[in-house]
NUTIMI-361928 format. One record per residue (C-alpha): x, y, z. Coordinates in steps of 0.05 Angstrom, whole numbers, plus 32768, in hexadecimal, padded with zeros to 4 digits. Layout:
N
XYZ ...
# end
This chain:
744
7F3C80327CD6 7F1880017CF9 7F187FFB7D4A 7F3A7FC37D6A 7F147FAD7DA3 7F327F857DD5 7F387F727E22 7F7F7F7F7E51 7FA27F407E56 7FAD7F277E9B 7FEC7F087EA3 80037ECA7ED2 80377EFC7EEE 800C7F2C7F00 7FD77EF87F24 800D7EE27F49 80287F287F5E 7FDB7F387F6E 7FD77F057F98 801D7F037FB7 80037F4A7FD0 7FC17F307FE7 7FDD7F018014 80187F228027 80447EF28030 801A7EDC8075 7FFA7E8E806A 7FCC7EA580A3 7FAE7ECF806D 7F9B7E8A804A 7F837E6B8082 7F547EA4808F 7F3F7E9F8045 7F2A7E52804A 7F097E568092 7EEA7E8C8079 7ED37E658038 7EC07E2A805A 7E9A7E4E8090 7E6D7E71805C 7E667E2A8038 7E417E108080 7E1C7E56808A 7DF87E5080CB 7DFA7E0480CB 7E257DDC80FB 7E687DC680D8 7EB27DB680E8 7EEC7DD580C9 7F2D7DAD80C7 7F757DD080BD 7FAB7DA280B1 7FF77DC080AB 80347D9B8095 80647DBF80BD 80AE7DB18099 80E67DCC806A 80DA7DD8801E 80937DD48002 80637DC18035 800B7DB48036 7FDD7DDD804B 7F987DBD8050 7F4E7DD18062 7F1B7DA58068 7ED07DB1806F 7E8C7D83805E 7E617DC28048 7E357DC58003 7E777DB47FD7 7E857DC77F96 7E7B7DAF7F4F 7EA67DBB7F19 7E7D7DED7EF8 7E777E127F38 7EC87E087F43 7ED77E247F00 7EAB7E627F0D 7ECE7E747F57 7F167E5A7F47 7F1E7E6E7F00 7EEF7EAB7EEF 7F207EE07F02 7EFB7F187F29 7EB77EF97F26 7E7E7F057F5B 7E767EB77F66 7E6B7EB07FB0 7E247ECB7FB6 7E3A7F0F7FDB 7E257F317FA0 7DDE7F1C7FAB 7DDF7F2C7FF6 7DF07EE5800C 7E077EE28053 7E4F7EDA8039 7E917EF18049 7EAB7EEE7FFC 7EAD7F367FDB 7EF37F3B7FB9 7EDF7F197F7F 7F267EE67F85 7F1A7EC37FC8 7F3D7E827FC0 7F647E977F83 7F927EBE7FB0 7FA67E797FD5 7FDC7E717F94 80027EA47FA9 80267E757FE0 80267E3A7FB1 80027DFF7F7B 7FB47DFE7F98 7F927DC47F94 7F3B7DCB7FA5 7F137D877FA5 7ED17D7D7FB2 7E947D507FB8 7E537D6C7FA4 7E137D457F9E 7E457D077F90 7E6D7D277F5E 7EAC7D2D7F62 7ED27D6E7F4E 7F177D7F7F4C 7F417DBF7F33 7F8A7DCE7F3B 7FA67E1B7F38 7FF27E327F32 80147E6B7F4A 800B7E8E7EFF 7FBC7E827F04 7FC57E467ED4 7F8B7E1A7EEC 7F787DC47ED0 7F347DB27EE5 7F207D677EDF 7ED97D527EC4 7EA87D467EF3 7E9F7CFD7F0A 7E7A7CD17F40 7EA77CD67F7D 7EC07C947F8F 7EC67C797FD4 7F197C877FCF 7F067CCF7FC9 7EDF7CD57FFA 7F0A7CB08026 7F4A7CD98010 7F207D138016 7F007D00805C 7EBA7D158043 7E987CD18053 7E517CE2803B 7E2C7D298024 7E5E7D628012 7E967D868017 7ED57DA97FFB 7F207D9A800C 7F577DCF7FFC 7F9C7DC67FF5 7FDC7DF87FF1 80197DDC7FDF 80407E137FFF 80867E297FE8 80C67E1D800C 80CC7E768011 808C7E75803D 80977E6A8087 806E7E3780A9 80657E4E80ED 80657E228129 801E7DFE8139 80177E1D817F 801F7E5E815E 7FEE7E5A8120 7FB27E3F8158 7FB67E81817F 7FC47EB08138 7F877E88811D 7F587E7D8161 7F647ECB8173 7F6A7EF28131 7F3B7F1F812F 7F1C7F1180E3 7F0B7EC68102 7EF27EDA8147 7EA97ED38139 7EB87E888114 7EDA7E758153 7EAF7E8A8185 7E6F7E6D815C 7E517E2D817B 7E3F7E168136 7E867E148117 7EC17DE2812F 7F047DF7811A 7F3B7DC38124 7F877DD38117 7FB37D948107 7FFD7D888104 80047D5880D7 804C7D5180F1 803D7D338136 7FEC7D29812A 7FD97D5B8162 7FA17D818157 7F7E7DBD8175 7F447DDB817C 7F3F7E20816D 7F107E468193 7F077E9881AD 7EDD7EA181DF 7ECB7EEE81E8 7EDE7F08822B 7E9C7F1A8252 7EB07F5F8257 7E737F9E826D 7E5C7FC4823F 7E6680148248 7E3C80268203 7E08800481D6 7DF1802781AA 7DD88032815A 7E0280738135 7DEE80978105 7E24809E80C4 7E2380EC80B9 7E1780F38066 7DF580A98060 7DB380BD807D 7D8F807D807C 7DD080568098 7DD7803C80DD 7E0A80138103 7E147FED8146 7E398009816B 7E5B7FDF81B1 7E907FE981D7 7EAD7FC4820D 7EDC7FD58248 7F1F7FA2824B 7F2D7F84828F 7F777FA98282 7F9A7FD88255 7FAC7FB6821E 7FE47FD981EE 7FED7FB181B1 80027FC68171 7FC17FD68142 7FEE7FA48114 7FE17F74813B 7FA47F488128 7F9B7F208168 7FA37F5F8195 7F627F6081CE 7F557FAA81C9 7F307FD0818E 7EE87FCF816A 7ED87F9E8139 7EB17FB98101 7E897F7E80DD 7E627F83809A 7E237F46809B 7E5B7F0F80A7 7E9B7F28809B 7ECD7F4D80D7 7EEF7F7A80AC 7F1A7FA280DA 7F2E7FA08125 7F447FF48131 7F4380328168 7F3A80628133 7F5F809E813D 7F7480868181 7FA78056816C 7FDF8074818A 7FB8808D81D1 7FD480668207 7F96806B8229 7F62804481EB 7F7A7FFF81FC 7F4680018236 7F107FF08204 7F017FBA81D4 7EB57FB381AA 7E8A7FA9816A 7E797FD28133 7E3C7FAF8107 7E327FD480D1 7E0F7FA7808E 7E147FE88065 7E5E7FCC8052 7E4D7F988035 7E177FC78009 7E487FFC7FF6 7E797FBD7FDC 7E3D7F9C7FB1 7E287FE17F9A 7E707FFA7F7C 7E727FB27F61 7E2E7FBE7F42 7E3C7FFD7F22 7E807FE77F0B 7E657FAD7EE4 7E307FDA7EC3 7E5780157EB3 7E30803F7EDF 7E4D807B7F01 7E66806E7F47 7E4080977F84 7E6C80CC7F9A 7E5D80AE7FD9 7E7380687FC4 7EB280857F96 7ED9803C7FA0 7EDD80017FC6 7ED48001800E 7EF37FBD801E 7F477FBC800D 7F637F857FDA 7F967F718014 7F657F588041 7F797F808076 7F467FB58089 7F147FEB8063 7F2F80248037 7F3780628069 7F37808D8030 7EF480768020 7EB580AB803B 7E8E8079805B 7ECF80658087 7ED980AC808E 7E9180BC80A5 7E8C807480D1 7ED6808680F8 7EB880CC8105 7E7780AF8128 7E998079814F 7ED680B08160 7E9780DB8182 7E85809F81AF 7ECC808481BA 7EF380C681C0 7ECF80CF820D 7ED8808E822C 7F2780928225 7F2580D68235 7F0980C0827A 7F3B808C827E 7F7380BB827A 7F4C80E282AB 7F4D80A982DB 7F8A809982D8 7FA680DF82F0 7FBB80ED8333 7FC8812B8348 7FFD81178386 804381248379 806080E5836A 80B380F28367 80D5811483A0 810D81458393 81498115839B 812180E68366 811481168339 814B8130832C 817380F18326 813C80D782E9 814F811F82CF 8199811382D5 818B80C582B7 815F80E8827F 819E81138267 81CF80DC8265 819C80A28252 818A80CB8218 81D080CE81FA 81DF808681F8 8198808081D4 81A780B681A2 81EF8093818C 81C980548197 819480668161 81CC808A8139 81F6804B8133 81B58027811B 81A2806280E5 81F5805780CB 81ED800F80CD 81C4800A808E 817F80368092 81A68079807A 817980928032 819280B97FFC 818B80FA802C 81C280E58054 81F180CA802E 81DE80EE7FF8 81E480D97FA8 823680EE7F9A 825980C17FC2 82A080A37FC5 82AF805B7FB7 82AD80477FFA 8292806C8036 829E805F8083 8269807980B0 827B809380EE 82BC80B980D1 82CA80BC811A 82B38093814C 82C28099819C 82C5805381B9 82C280438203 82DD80138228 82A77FD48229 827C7FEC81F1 827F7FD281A9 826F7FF2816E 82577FF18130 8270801480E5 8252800980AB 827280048066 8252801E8022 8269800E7FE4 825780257F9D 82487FED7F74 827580087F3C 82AD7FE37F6A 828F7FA37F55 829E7F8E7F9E 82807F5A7FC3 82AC7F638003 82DD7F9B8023 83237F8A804E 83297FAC8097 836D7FC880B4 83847FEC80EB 83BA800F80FB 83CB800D812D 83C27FCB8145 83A97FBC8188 837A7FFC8199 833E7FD58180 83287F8E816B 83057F84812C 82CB7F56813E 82B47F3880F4 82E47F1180C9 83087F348089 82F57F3F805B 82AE7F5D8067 827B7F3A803C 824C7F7A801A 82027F6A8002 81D27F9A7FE4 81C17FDD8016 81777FDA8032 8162801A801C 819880307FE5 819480017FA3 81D4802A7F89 81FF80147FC6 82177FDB7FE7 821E7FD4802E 82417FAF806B 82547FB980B8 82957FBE80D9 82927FA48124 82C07FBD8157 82DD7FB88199 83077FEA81C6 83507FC481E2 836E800781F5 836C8048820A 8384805C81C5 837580798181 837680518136 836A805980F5 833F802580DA 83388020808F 83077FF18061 832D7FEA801D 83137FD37FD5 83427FCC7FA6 8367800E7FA0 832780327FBF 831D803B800C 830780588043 831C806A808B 8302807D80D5 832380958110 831180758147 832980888192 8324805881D1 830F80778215 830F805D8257 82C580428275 829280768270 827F808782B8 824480AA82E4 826680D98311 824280E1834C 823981268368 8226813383A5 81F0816F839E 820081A683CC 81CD81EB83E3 81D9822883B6 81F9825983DF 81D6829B83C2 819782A28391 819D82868349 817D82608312 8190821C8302 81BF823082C3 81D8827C82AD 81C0826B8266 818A82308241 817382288201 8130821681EE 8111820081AD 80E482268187 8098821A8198 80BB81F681D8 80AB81FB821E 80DC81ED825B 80DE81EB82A2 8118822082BE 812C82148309 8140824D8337 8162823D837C 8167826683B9 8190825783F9 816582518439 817482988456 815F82C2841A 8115829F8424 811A82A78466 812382F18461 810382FE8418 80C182CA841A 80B2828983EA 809582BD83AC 80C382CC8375 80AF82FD8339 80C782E282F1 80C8830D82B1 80E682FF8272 8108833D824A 80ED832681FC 80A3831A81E8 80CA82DB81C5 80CF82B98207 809282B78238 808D82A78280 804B8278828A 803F829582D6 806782D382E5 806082C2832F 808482808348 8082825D8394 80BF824283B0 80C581F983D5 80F481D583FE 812281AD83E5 812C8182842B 816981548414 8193818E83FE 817381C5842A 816C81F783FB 8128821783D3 811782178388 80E182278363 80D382148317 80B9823D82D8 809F822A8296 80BC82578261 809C82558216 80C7825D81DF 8099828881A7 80C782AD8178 810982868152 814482A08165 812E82CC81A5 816282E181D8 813F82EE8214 815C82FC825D 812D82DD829B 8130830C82D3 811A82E88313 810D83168351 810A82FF8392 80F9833983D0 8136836583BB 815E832D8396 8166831E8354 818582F18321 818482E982DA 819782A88295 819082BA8252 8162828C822E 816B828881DB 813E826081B3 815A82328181 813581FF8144 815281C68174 815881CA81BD 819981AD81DF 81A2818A8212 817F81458220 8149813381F9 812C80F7822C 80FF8104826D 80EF80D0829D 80B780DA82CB 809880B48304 804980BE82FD 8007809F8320 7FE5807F82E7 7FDC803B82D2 7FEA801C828F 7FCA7FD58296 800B7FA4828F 80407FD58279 80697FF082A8 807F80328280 806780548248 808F80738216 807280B881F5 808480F581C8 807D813981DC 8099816381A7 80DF8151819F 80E1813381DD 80DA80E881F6 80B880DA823D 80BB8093825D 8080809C828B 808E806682BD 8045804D82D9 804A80588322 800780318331 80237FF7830B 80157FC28347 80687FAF8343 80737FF88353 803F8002837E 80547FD083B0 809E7FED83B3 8078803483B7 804B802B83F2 800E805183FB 7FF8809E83E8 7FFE80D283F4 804580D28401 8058808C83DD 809380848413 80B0804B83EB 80CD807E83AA 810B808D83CC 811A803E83E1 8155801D83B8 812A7FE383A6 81028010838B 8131803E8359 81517FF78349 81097FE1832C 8103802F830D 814F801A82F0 813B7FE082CC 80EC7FFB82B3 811480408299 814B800A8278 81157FD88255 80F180128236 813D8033821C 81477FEC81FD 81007FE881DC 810C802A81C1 814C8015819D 812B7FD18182 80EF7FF0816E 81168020813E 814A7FE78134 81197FB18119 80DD7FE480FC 80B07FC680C6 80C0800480A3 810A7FFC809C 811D7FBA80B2 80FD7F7F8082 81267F4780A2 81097F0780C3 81137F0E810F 81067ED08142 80FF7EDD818B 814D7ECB819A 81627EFA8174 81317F2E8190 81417F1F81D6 818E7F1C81C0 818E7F5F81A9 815D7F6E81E2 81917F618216 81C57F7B81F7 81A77FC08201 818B7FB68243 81C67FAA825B 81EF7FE6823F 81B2800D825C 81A27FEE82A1 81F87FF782B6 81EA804482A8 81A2804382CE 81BB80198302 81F180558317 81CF80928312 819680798338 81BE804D8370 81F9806E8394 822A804883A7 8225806283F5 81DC803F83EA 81F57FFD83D2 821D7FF78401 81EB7FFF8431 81BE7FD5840E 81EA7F98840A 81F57FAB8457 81A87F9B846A 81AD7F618440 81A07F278475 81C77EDF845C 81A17EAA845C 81B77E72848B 81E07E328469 81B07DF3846D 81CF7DBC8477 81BA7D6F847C 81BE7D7784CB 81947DAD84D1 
# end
C-alpha cells in the first residue's frame, strides 16, 4: 500500500479562533502590534507614527500610518499571507520586535484588514478577512491620489486599516492615549526622541501626542547576573526605588511598579516575580536586558524548521502566543526569576523592615472596640459573600448534579428591617422555561422588587441549569412563604422579617475576682490565638503582675508559660494575654492560670474550623504609599491593617510615642469609614472577579454597587466605634458658623 503524504489543513475557523485568542478581545493588543511594526519599519531613524480611531457604533476604522521603507507586494504576500513564516528579519538577528511568526495576521481577528503601501513608487495593496482569506492587487506605479489618500507625499511608507466589528468596544480617546502612552510593551517607543506617536479622533479631529517619560527615580542596584545552568549568559540587571508604594494589579499593563525584562528591542513582560502579592514590592520599579531571549526564540525556531532535537535547555518557546509575557514554565524563566528573586527578595525585605514600629499604636478602649467591630463586621461580610456565591457562582459541588426542577437558594432567609436581599432561582432546562412567577403568602411581610415573571438566562458556571434572582424587601415584622412556580413545578423559601439590626452598647465594667476572658474557646487546628485573663486591682495588689500558665494536653501549647499583667486605666482592672497553639485535631485541653495563690481555668478544644469571627482590624505604624488599609490573609483569617502613618491618619494621630489623637472621635470616624471602604472592596472584588464574573462593568455601575456596600458597612462602623454619649458631645463642641448677611 502506498503512503499518502500530505500536510494538516488549516482552516479559516481556526485562524480566526487563533487569533481571536491572540488578541484577546483587547484592540490595544492591535495597536501595540502596528506601533510596534511601524517602529521596527524606522529602526533607529527619526519617524512619526499616526493613530487614527473612528470612535462610533457598529463597525468602526482603525488606522496606522507610518512613512518607513514600505512594502511591495511580494514582500506583502510573504508577511500577510505565509502563515507562520519568519518574514520580519528576527530570524536573522535583525533588531526587530517580530518573533511570532503572524504579526499583522492577528489584526483579522477584530475585523476586514486592509495594508497599503508605497515602496520605491510602487504601489501595493492586500486585503485579509476574518477567515485568513486574503486579495492582493498587482503591483503598480503609485499615483499622486494614493499618495494623497495615503498621506505618504514622497519616499515610503505603509498604512493599515481595521475595519473593526460592532462586538469590539471602542474605548474613549482620553482613555486609549494613557493605555497606549503608559503600557508597558510601548514604554521605550514613547519615551524615544526618534519616534513621534500621534493619537487622532477622527470624531472631533483632536489629536494627541503620546509620550512616557521615565520618572528620574535612584537607582539602589546595577548590576550584570549570572543565569545559574546557562554559563555563558548574562543579563542587566536595574532596579529603581518608586517615589511611593504603588499597589497595582500585576494585570495591569500601565501599573508604575515592577521590572521590565527586554530581549534586543522588544519589552516582553513588566513582573515582581514571586513577590506579586507582597505589599511591600510596589516600592520598586526597573530593567531587565537580557538579548539571550531573543536567541533562545530564533534557536527553537531553528531547530524546529530542521527537525533537529530541541536543547533540553530550550524544550519550547520562551515568548507566549498571547502576547502577554514569557512562558514561566520555561527553564530559562525559571533560572532568570531565581537570579533576579536573589537581588529583589532583600530590598523589600528592608522595606517591610522600615516600615515597622515597634510603639503600641491602639490603646485598650480602641482595641477592643476594632475587636468587637471585627466580630460583627465579619458576619455581614460572610452573608454578604454568601448571597453573592447563591446568586449565580455556585459549581456542580454545591448544588450538586441531582437536582429538582426548580431550586430556591436560601431555603430560609432572615431579613432585617432596611436591608434587601437577594434569592436566586435555578431551573433545569428540561422545564423548557424561559421565566418563573413569584408569590407570597402572605401578602404584605415583604415586597417583591423585580417584575413577574422572572426572565431566566443560561447559569454562569452550570451549562445544565438556568438561572435568575429574586429581589426582596422587608414591610413587616413578619414571616412568608415565597414560592417561584413553573408550570406544575416550584419551589419555596421561608423568609422571616426582623426589626433593625442594632449595636448594643455595653458599658465595660472591672472583673470583680480573677478569670480568663471566656470559660471555654475553640481554636483551629495549626491555629494560634490570643486568650485574655483579667484580674481585679486587689488580687495584683496583694499577689504581683506574674501569672504562671500551663496547659493540661501536649495538643495545646502555651508559647510563654510566664505572662505580665497591665493596667487597663479606663476600666481599672489588669489583664494579661497568651498565645495558645493548637497542634493536635481534636485536643481537649484545660489552661490553668496561677496567679500568687489564685487560680482559674477554660477548656480549649481544637476544631478543622475555628468559631467565632473570622475578621481582625488592627491599627499599625507602617505606611502603604496611597492606600490607607491593607487587606491580608493569615490562615483563615482576614486582617485590614489600617496604615497609621498614612499622612490623613497621622494628622488626626498626633505625634509618638503616645499618638494622643487614637482615642479622638474624629479620629475613630476616619478609622469607621477606612475599616468600611476596605469591607466594600472585599465584597466587589469577589463580586466582579475576572475568574467568575465575565460581564462588562463601567465605572457607574462599580461605584453603584460600591456605595451600596459602603453604606450597609459604614452605619455598622459608625456605631460600634462612636457612642452616642460621644456624639453628643461632639455635636456639643461644634461651634455654628455666624449667618452672613448683605449688611455685614
Amino acid at each position: 500500500m502506498k503512503i499518502k503524504h500530505g500536510r494538516v489543513i488549516y482552516s479559516g475557523r481556526a485562524f480566526h479562533q487563533d487569533a481571536t485568542e491572540a488578541m484577546g478581545g483587547d484592540i490595544v493588543r492591535a495597536l501595540i502590534e502596528t506601533i510596534t511594526n511601524s517602529d521596527d519599519a524606522y529602526g533607529n531613524k527619526y519617524g512619526k507614527i499616526r493613530i487614527e480611531i473612528e470612535h462610533r457604533r457598529g463597525p468602526w476604522k482603525v488606522i496606522t500610518r507610518d512613512r518607513a521603507t514600505g512594502m511591495n507586494t511580494l514582500r506583502m504576500e510573504e508577511a500577510i499571507a505565509s502563515l507562520g513564516g519568519r518574514t520580519s528579519g528576527f530570524e536573522d538577528g535583525a533588531d526587530v520586535r517580530g518573533n511570532l511568526g503572524r504579526g499583522a495576521k492577528d489584526l483579522a481577528a477584530f475585523g476586514p484588514v486592509e495594508f497599503e503601501s508605497i515602496w520605491d513608487g510602487e504601489y501595493a495593496h492586500l486585503k485579509l478577512d476574518q477567515e485568513g482569506k486574503y486579495d492582493s492587487d498587482p503591483s503598480r506605479k503609485a499615483s499622486p491620489e494614493d499618495r494623497s489618500r495615503l498621506g505618504i507625499p514622497h519616499a515610503n511608507g505603509t498604512v493599515v486599516t481595521i475595519l473593526v466589528q460592532g462586538n469590539i468596544r471602542c474605548p474613549q480617546h482620553t482613555k486609549l492615549v494613557a493605555k497606549l502612552s503608559k503600557h508597558y510593551q510601548l514604554r521605550d517607543i514613547m519615551s524615544d526622541p526618534n519616534r513621534e506617536v500621534c493619537l487622532v479622533d477622527l470624531n472631533s479631529d483632536t489629536s494627541d501626542i503620546l509620550h512616557f517619560p521615565f520618572p528620574n527615580l535612584p537607582a539602589v542596584l546595577e548590576t550584570d547576573i549570572k543565569i545559574d545552568g546557562y554559563p555563558d549568559t548574562f543579563a542587566k540587571l536595574t532596579i529603581f526605588r518608586n517615589a511611593e508604594l504603588y499597589d497595582d494589579s500585576a494585570s495591569d499593563p500601565i501599573r508604575p511598579a515592577g521590572i521590565l525584562i527586554k530581549g534586543r528591542r522588544a519589552i516582553y513582560e513588566n513582573t515582581l516575580f514571586r513577590f506579586e502579592t507582597n505589599p511591600y514590592a510596589g516600592w520598586f520599579s526597573g530593567r531587565l536586558e537580557c538579548p539571550y531571549i531573543d536567541d533562545l526564540a530564533r534557536e527553537y525556531d531553528r531547530r524546529l524548521l530542521a527537525q533537529e532535537k530541541q536543547d533540553e535547555q530550550n524544550p519550547m518557546p520562551i515568548i507566549t502566543r498571547r502576547r502577554d509575557g514569557l512562558q514561566k514554565s520555561h527553564p530559562f524563566y525559571k533560572a532568570l526569576a531565581a537570579a533576579v528573586e536573589t537581588y529583589l527578595g532583600p530590598f523589600i525585605t528592608e522595606e517591610e523592615r522600615k516600615s515597622q514600629d515597634p510603639t503600641s499604636t491602639e490603646s485598650t478602649q480602641l482595641r477592643r472596640m476594632l475587636t468587637d467591630l471585627g466580630r460583627d463586621l465579619s458576619k455581614l461580610i460572610d452573608e454578604d459573600l454568601r448571597v453573592i456565591d447563591e446568586e449565580g457562582l455556585l459549581g456542580s459541588d454545591i448544588l450538586g448534579t441531582n437536582l429538582p426542577p426548580i431550586t430556591l437558594i436560601p431555603e430560609e432567609v432572615v431579613l432585617y428591617m432596611g436591608e434587601d436581599k437577594t434569592l436566586s432561582v435555578m431551573v433545569v432546562p428540561e422545564l423548557c422555561a424561559n421565566s418563573v412567577i413569584v408569590q407570597c403568602e402572605p401578602v404584605g411581610v415583604i415586597e417583591i422588587l423585580d417584575e413577574t415573571p422572572i426572565s431566566l438566562t443560561p447559569h454562569k458556571k452550570r451549562p445544565d441549569l438556568l438561572a435568575g434572582q429574586v429581589h426582596i424587601r422587608p414591610l413587616l415584622e413578619d414571616s412568608t412563604l415565597l414560592t417561584v412556580s413553573c408550570g406544575n413545578h416550584s419551589a419555596t423559601a421561608i423568609v422571616e422579617v426582623r426589626s433593625e439590626r442594632e449595636i448594643v452598647e455595653i458599658e465595660p465594667q472591672p472583673v470583680d475576682h480573677f478569670q480568663f476572658e471566656h470559660d471555654t474557646y475553640q481554636i483551629a487546628w495549626t491555629r494560634k490565638k490570643t486568650i485574655r485573663i483579667f484580674a481585679p486591682l486587689t488580687d495584683i495588689a496583694e499577689h504581683g503582675l506574674d501569672a504562671m500558665i500551663s496547659s493540661s494536653d501536649l495538643g495545646v501549647i502555651i508559647h510563654k508559660g510566664k505572662v505580665k499583667f497591665s493596667l487597663d486605666e479606663e476600666v481599672e482592672h489588669y489583664f494579661a494575654e497568651v498565645i495558645v497553639e493548637a497542634r493536635t485535631l481534636s485536643s481537649q485541653a484545660t489552661l490553668t492560670a496561677t496567679l500568687g495563690k489564685l487560680t482559674t481555668t477554660c477548656k480549649v478544644v481544637v476544631t478543622k474550623k475555628e468559631e467565632g469571627p473570622s475578621l481582625d482590624i488592627r491599627m499599625i505604624n507602617q505606611e502603604a504609599g496611597n492606600s490607607r488599609a491593607l487587606v491580608e490573609q493569615e490562615g483563615s483569617l482576614t486582617v485590614i491593617n489600617i496604615m497609621g502613618f498614612h499622612p490623613i491618619m497621622k494628622r488626626y494621630r498626633g505625634s509618638a510615642p503616645s499618638y494622643p489623637g487614637n482615642d479622638l472621635p474624629t479620629t475613630k470616624l476616619l478609622i469607621a469609614e477606612i475599616v468600611a471602604d476596605q469591607a466594600a472592596r472585599m465584597i466587589l472584588n469577589k463580586k466582579f472577579h475576572p475568574s467568575i464574573s465575565h460581564e462588562q462593568i463601567d465605572a457607574d455601575r462599580f461605584y453603584s454597587e460600591h456605595y451600596r456596600y459602603l453604606t450597609k458597612y459604614l452605619s455598622r462602623c459608625h456605631r460600634a466605634l462612636l457612642s452616642d454619649a460621644e456624639l453628643a458631645q461632639l455635636m456639643m463642641n461644634l461651634v455654628p458658623i455666624p449667618e452672613i448677611t448683605m449688611d455685614s
